[in-house]
C-alpha angles and dihedrals in degrees: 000000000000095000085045097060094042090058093062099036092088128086086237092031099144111229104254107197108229127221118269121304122251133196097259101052106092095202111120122240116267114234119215123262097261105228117252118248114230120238107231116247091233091055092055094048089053097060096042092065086046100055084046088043087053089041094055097043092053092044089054093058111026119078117245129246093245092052097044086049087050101046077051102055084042099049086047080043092052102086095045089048093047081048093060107039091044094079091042092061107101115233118255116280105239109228108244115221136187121241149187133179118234127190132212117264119204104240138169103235123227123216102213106202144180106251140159131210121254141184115250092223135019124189142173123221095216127182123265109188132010141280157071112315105255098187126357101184102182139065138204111302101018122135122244138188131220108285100000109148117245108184140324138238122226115271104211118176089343091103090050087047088055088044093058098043091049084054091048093052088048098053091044087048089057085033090052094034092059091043098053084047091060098043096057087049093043110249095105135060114238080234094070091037093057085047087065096045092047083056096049099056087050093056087061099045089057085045092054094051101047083053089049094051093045095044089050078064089083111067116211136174122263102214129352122292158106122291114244102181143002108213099186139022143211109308097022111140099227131192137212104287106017123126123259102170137350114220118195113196107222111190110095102042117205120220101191127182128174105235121194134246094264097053109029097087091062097067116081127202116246084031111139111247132191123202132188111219109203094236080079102262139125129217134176127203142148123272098247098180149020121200109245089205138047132238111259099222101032099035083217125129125231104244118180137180129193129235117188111234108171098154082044102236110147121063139235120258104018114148114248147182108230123195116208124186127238141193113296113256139158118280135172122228109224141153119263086229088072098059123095136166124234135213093297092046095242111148115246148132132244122242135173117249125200115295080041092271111163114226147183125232128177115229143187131243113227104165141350117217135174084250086058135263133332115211137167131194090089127105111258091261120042135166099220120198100237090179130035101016093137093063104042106076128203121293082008114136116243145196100233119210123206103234123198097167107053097062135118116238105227092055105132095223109159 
């Protein structure tokens, strides 16, 4: 047993069988040395690409070691780099403008507005009484005075009417006269006496309206006037209420314009008004009404003014510019050049405050001359940028220029 166990001490002991176990050896049975299985080159291979796949994905995305241990040192670095470059910034360049100071003027304000011409009055010669046109004597255009006499319509019967109603008068007026004769004397009741005079009255009242109806045959005009339009002519059959001519009175002449709520409380009647016809004229006149109520749809008010035209020279319904006067204020005089729009798109012009300090200011436009543009919504006295106003924003300061060149002559400085 001894000799057994010494042979297989050794590192290099050599295994020795032994003879066959008994029951009463206590030594375990030895198992067999199972055989190693062999790894297939492919599947090596295979995860061999997919351990350098898997390096080269992660390299891609994770940051390295050396640039980790850059972006360290410069971010330690970056106050004393941003140390360094500060002093080195230039300071901003302030825009230069050029400038001039203007000064309010007192002005009465014109409203220049959109108008047409009218005629003051407009009236239809319509037919009375019917019947075929006998004469019609005018035409379209012609001039006619109050109460000239244009044309007639057959009478008819209507003068046999008047004669026999003129007979019949005659005959109550003897009946009445008797009766009253013989009640006053007693032979007659004052019952029979007012008969008579009942008749009587009605005689005259037939009397009155033959000679109505005969009289409603000669057509007149009703004011002076010129004549627009002839409905009919000689021969027409006309009834009661047809036209038979349209008259437009003339003078005066009427320019009217629709003026807006803003606006509107400005204009005073009696004022003196000028308006330019497109034909090239001028015409002046006196603002005669003012409409107390405005247009629903258009939320305007009816404004005329009237232009004496006694030899009728001007026309209806010519467009015109009329110019309407409103209440004095102060205004600038300034060059259109001057003005610009801001964000919001309001109209306005640039300026320079104290401290040189550009700024923008929204303005109104009263009024544009050959001389420039008259605005209000400055102080009365404003230094205005002439030249560079489009580079120098708002709240930006600025390096302000006299100019003497760039100003408009009529400025009221003073």
């Amino acid at each position: 047993m001894t000799e057994h166990l010494s042979k297989i001490d050794g590192p290099n002991a050599e295994r020795v069988p032994s003879g066959p176990a008994t029951e009463s050896d206590p030594r375990p049975k030895q198992q067999a040395t199972p055989k190693r299985r062999r790894v297939k080159p492919s599947i090596v291979i295979a995860v061999l690409l997919a351990v350098v796949a898997t390096g080269w994905i992660l390299s891609g995305s994770l940051p390295s070691l050396e640039g980790q241990g850059a972006a360290g040192t410069e971010g330690a670095s970056a106050p004393v780099a941003a140390a360094d470059v500060a002093p080195q910034h230039k300071e901003k360049k302030v825009q230069s403008v050029r400038v001039y100071e203007s000064v309010a003027q007192t002005r009465s304000t014109t409203l220049r507005i959109a108008g047409r011409t009218e005629a003051s009055r407009e009236g239809r010669l319509m037919a009375e009484t019917e019947g075929a046109i006998r004469t019609l004597n005018v035409e379209e255009g012609d001039t006619v005075a109050a109460g000239q006499r244009i044309g007639t319509i057959k009478e008819d019967e209507r003068n046999a009417v008047v004669r026999e109603a003129e007979a019949l008068l005659k005959q109550r007026e003897i009946e009445y006269s008797a009766a009253a004769k013989l009640a006053s004397k007693g032979f007659q009741s004052e019952i029979s006496k007012a008969t008579s005079l009942a008749e009587m009255e009605a005689a005259k009242a037939a009397l009155d309206r033959a000679r109505i109806d005969l009289a409603k045959t000669r057509l007149s005009i009703p004011f002076d006037g010129v004549i627009w339009t002839k409905n009919v002519e000689q021969g027409d059959l006309v009834k009661v209420g047809d036209i038979i001519a349209t008259v437009v009175d003339l003078d005066p002449l009427l320019i009217v314009a629709n003026v807006s709520e803003r606006e509107v409380a400005a204009v005073t009647e009696g004022a003196l008004a000028r308006a330019k016809l497109i034909t090239g004229e001028t015409v002046e006149g006196i603002v005669s009404y003012i409409s107390p109520q405005a247009e629903t749809s258009t939320r305007t008010f009816r404004v005329e003014v009237e232009v004496p035209d006694t030899a009728n020279r001007y026309k209806a319904g010519i467009t015109a510019e009329l110019l309407l006067p409103l209440s004095e204020s102060e205004a600038h005089l300034i060059s259109p050049a001057l003005l610009t729009l801001d964000d919001a798109g309001q109209v306005g012009v640039k300026l320079v405050e104290e401290g040189d300090i550009a700024r923008f200011v929204p303005v109104q436009i009263l009024e544009d001359t050959p001389d420039g543009v008259w605005i209000q919504g400055l102080p009365r006295r404003a230094t205005l940028i002439s030249v560079g106003q489009e580079y120098a924003a708002d709240g930006e300061k600025v390096s302000p220029v006299p100019d003497t060149v760039f100003v408009p002559e009529t400025n009221g400085r003073s």
